[in-house]
N, C-alpha and C positions, 0 to 999 in steps of 0.2 A: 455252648460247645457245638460246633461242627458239625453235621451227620460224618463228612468225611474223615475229620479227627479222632471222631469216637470211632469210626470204621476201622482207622489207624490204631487207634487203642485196645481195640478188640483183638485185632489180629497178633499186638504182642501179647496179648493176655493166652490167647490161642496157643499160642509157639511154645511159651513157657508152659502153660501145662501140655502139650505134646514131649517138649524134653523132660521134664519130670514125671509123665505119665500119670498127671493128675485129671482123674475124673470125677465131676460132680455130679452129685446123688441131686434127686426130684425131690418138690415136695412130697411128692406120692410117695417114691420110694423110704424117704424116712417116718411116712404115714404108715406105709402098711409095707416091711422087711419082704416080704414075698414076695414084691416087685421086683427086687433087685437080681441083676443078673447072677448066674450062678457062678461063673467065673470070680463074682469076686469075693460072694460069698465064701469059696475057697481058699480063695488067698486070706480071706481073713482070718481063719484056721490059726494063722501062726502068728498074729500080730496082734502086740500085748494092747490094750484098750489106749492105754496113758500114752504108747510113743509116736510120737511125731512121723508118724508116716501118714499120706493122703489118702489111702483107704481108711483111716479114722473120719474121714466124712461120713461115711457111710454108718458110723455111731452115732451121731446126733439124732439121736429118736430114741424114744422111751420104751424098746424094745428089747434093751442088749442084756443077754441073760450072763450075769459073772459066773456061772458055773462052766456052762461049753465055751463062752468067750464069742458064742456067736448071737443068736434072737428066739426071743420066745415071749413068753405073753407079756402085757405092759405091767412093769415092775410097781406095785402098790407093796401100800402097808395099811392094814384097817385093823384101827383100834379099838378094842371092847367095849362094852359098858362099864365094866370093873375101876379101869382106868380113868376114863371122861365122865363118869356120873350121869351120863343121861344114853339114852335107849335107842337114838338113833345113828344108824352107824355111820362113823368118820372114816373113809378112806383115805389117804394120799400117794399121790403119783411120788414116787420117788428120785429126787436127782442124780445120788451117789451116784450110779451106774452108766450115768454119760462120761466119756473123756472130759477130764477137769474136774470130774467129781459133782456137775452141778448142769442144770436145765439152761444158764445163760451161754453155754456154748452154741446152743442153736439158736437163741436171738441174734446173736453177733451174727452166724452163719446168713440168716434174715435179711441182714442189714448189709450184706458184704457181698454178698455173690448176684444178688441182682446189679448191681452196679459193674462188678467184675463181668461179668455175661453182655452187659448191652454197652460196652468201650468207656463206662466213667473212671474204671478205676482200674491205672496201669501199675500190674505188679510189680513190673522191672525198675517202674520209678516213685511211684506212690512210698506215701508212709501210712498206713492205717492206723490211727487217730481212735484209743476207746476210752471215753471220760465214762466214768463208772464209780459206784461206791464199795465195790468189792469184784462183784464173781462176772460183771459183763466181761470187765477188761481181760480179764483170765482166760472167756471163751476166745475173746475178740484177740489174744496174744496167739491163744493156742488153733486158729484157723487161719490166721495171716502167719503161721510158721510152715503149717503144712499146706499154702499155697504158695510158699516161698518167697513171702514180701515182709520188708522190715515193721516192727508196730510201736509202739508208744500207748502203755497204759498209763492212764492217770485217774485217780483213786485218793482220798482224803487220807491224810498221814495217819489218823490214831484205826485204822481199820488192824485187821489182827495181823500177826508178825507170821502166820501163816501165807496170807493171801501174798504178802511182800515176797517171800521167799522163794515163793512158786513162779513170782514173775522173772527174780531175778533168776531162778535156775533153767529158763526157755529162754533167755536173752531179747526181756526184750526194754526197750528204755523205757524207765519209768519216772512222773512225775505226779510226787506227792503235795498233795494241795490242802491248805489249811483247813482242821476244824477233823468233826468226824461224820458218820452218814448223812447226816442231815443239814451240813453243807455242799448244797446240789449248785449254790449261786458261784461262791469259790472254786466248780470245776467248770461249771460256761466258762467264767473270766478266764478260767484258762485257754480256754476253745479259743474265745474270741482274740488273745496273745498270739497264740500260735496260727490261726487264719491270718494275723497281719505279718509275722515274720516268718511263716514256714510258707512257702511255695508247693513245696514236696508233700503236705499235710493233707489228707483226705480224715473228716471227722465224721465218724460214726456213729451218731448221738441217740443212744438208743430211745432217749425221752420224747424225742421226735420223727425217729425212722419209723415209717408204718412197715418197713420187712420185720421188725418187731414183733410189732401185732401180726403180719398175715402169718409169721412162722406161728406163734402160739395157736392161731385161728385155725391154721391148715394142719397143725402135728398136735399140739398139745390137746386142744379140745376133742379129736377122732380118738386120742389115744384114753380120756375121760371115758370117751362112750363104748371104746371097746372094753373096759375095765369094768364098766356098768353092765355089758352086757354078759361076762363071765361072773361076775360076782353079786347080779344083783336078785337074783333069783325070785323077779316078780315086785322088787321095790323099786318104789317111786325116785327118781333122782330129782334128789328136793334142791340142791344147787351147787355153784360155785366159788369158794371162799380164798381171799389171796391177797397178801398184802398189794400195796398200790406199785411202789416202789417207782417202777421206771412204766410199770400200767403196761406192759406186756401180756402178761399173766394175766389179766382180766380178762384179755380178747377171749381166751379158752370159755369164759361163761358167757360171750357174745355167739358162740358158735352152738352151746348149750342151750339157751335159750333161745336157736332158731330152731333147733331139733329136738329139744323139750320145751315145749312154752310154758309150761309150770314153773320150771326151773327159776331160781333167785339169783342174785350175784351179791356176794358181802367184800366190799373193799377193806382192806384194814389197814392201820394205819400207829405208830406209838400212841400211847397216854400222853406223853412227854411232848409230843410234837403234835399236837389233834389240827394237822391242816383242812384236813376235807371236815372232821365234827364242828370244828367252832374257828376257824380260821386261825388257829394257833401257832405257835412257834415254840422252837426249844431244841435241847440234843437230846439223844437220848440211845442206846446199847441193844438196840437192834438191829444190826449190821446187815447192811445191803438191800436198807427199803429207805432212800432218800426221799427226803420228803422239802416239806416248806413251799412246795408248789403244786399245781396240778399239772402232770405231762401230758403232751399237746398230744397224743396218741390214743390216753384215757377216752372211753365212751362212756360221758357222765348221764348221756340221757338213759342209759341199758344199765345203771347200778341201782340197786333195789334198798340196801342196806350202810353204813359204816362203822365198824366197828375199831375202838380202841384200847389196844393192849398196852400194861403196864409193863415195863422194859424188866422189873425187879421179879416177877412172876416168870417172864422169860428166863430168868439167869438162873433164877431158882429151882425151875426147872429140867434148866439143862443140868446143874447137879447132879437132880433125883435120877435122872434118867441114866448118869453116866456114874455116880458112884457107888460102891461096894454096900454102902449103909440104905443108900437110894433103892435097890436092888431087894435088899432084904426086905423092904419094908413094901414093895411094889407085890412080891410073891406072896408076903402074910395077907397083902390086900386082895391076895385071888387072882393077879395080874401071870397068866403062862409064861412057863421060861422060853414060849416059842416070841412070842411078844418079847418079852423085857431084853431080848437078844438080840430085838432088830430097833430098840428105839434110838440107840448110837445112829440114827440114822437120820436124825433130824435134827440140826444146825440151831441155833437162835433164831432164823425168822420161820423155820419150819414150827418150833413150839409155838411160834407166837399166832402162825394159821391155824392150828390146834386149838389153842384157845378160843380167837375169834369163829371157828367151826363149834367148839362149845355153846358161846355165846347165841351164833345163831340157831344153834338147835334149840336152846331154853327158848329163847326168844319168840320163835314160829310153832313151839309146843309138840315138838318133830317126835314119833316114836319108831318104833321096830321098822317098819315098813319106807321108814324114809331113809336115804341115804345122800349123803354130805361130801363132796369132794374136793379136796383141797392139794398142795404143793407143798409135798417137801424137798425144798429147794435145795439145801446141800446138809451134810453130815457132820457129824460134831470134828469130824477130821479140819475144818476149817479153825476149829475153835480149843486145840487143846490148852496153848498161852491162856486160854480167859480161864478156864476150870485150874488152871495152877495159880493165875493172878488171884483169884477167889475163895481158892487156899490159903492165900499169904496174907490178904485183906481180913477175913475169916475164921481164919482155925479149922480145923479137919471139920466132913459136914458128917453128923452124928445120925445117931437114930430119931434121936427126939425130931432134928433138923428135917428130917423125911417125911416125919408121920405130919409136923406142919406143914411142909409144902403141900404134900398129897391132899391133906383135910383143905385146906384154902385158895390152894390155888387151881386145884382140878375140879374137889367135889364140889368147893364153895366157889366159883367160877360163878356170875351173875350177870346179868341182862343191863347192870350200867354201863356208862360211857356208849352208847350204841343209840343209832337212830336207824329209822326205817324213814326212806327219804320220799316226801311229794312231789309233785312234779314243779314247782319252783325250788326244794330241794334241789334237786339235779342241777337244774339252770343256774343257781347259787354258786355251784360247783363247776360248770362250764365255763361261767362267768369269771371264776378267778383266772383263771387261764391267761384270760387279757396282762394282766401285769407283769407278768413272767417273760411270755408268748410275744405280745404284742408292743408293751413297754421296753421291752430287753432286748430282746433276740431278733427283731425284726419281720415277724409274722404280720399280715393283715388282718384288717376287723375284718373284710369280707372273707378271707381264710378262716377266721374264725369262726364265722357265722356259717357257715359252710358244715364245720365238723358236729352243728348240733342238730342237720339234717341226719335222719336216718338212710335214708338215700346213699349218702356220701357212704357209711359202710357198707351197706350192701352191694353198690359199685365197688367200693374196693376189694371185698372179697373174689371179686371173678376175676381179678387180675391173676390167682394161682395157677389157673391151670397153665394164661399165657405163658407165667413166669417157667414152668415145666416145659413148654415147647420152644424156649430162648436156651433151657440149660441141656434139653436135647441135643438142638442143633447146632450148640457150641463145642458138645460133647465130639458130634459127631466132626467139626471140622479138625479138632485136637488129635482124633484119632486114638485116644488113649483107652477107649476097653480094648480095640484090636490091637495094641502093644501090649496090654497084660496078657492078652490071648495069647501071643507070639511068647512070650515070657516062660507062660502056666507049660508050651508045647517044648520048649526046648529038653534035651534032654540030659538027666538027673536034676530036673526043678521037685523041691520036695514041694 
């Protein structure tokens, strides 16, 4: 493309947020809420998290406190010893509390707005393109509404009749593609369909967008360490735990491990599906960590650990945590009602970095003084259809039902399926990349060979700040804080 074209692109991308009065937030600004100017801080006062207005950019960060509806410290949740059976404590970053209910709103965001900012992507004609096994497309529906451009999620058909519904009540086209999460190959083929018959299509492939990784890199890992620094009162941040999924969520322990070099990273990954443990295959009912490949964004040579969860301990889990029988049996175990009130708070793959955060603490023999961080990604609100499916499958879940899960799959949680990886580990792991990457999708070996320089990330990291003085001075040619200004001044604006 053109410098001139993209000049041309840019300037409709301009116009349209000038008549909409949309302005884009910094990385800084969704890094640290303080940044953000006060004017809009203000307006945001009255605008509900969920709706579709363009000051919800300005929620993508880990800071939106649901009580004032505006920011305050980063939303965690740290779980006992009561609960996890071992001594070192498990934090998690919380998703709920972004618009969408979940942390891939600001991947999309990643992946979207640098392109929008330097003329690749025109809103007025584009379609934004998000192949996803659940909650990316969700983010990527819900920021291509509130920048005013049409989208198209596409998402495997057995994902939950939740995610489905949310797409279809934002309007945005959806295409269901065979299998369920862990047919990641079934939503390429679809990319690759719609790149030969869509003209209008811009695909925003989160397995391969490094806005990806640099959003996790620049918000999600600052937001780790601010959370370390309020709550860690003198403990060691022993690492970062996260399923692999679309390998976004890793970059956050690439960013930890430049500022903690102690620090570990534990990928995870199903039982059912062991791609990174043993080059495996299969399905398996941990929604929204696709797998069967490694994505080409993953930093395999910066992953310390892998660890595989059994799908059946997840389900079982989300149960205990969400039933009435679950509840009782969590409080005779000592588990606070201030706890047991907040674990509706974590989705299927959030139990499942629970777990593997378990895992790695037995494993590295972690006590009091170390502490564990992990993502919980979205909230059981994604998942009520599976907790009723699992009644009908089932039969009601009892007491006996809890006191097993609790004894087996918490306290008796164990250090199998798990490797701690050497350094042709890793490369192992880099290496499968090629057949995906390089066999499919049309990457080069010397691309390849590229991302298993460390180099390559560390230049990629200093691209954020650029990217904050491109969403500046696009801000500033749109004009749009001095239109909220002109807005907030009129008179009777409440």
């Amino acid at each position: 493309m053109s410098v001139a074209v993209k000049d041309e692109i840019r300037a409709r991308a301009v116009q349209r947020c000038r008549e909409r009065g949309i302005l884009i937030p910094t990385f800084a600004q969704m890094r640290d809420p303080a940044a953000i100017d006060r004017t809009v801080v203000t307006e945001l006062a009255g605008v509900d998290m969920q709706a579709l207005d363009p000051l919800n950019l300005f929620r993508i960060g880990w800071h939106n406190d649901p009580v004032s509806g505006l920011f305050g410290e980063v939303n965690v949740l740290e779980l006992p010893p009561e609960l996890t059976g071992v001594e070192a404590r498990i934090v998690g970053l919380v998703g709920k509390h972004f618009p969408t209910g979940t942390h891939k709103v600001g991947a999309a965001f990643g992946c979207l707005v640098p392109r929008l900012i330097s003329g690749e992507f025109d809103p007025t004609t584009h379609k934004a393109v998000w192949p996803s096994t659940g909650n990316y497309c969700r983010g990527g529906a819900f920021d291509s509404a509130l920048l005013g451009c049409e989208s198209l999620a596409i998402l495997p058909e057995e994902m939950s009749r939740e995610r489905f519904a949310w797409l279809e009540e934002i309007g945005a086209e959806i295409l269901a593609t065979p299998g369920s999460e862990s047919n990641v190959k079934e939503i390429f083929d679809a990319c690759q369909e719609i790149r030969r018959t869509r003209p209008e299509a811009v695909i925003f492939n989160q397995f391969d967008e490094f806005g990806n990784y640099l959003w996790h890199y620049g918000v999600t890992g600052p937001a780790v360490e601010s959370a370390w620094k309020r709550t860690g009162d003198g403990g060691r941040l022993a690492g970062w735990v996260s399923a692999t999924g679309s390998a976004g969520t890793l970059a956050a322990g690439d960013y930890l491990k430049r500022h903690f070099p102690g620090a570990r990273i534990t990928a995870v990954e199903a039982l059912q599906c062991p791609t990174l443990l043993s080059v495996g295959f299969g399905a398996h009912r941990i929604e929204g960590i696709g797998d069967k490949h490694v994505p080409w964004i993953h930093n395999a040579r910066n992953t310390d650990l892998v660890a595989a969860i059994d799908d059946e301990a997840t389900m079982r889990l989300l149960r205990l945590f969400n039933e009435p029988a679950g509840d009782e049996e969590l409080a005779r175990r000592g588990v606070s009602e201030d706890v047991r009130a907040d674990l509706p708070l974590m989705g299927i793959s959030s139990i499942c970095n629970l777990l593997a955060a378990i895992k790695t603490a037995r494993y590295f023999e972690l006590d009091g003084d170390d502490i564990l961080f992990t993502s919980f990604t979205d909230s059981v609100e994604m998942y009520r259809t599976r907790l009723e499916e699992l009644e009908q499958e089932r039969g009601a879940y009892t007491t006996l039902d809890a006191a097993v899960d609790f004894e087996r799959y918490l306290l008796g949680a164990t250090t199998d399926h798990l490797q701690e990886l050497r350094f042709t580990d890793r490369k192992r792991i880099h290496n499968l990349k090629y057949f995906t990457w390089v066999e499919q999708q049309g990457k080069s070996v010397d691309e390849l060979d590229a991302l298993w320089s460390p180099a390559f990330w560390e230049d990629l990291v200093e691209s954020l700040d650029a990217w904050d003085r491109q969403i500046e001075a696009f801000n500033q040619d749109s004009g749009a804080l001095e239109i909220l200004r002109a807005k907030q001044a009129e008179p009777g604006h409440a």
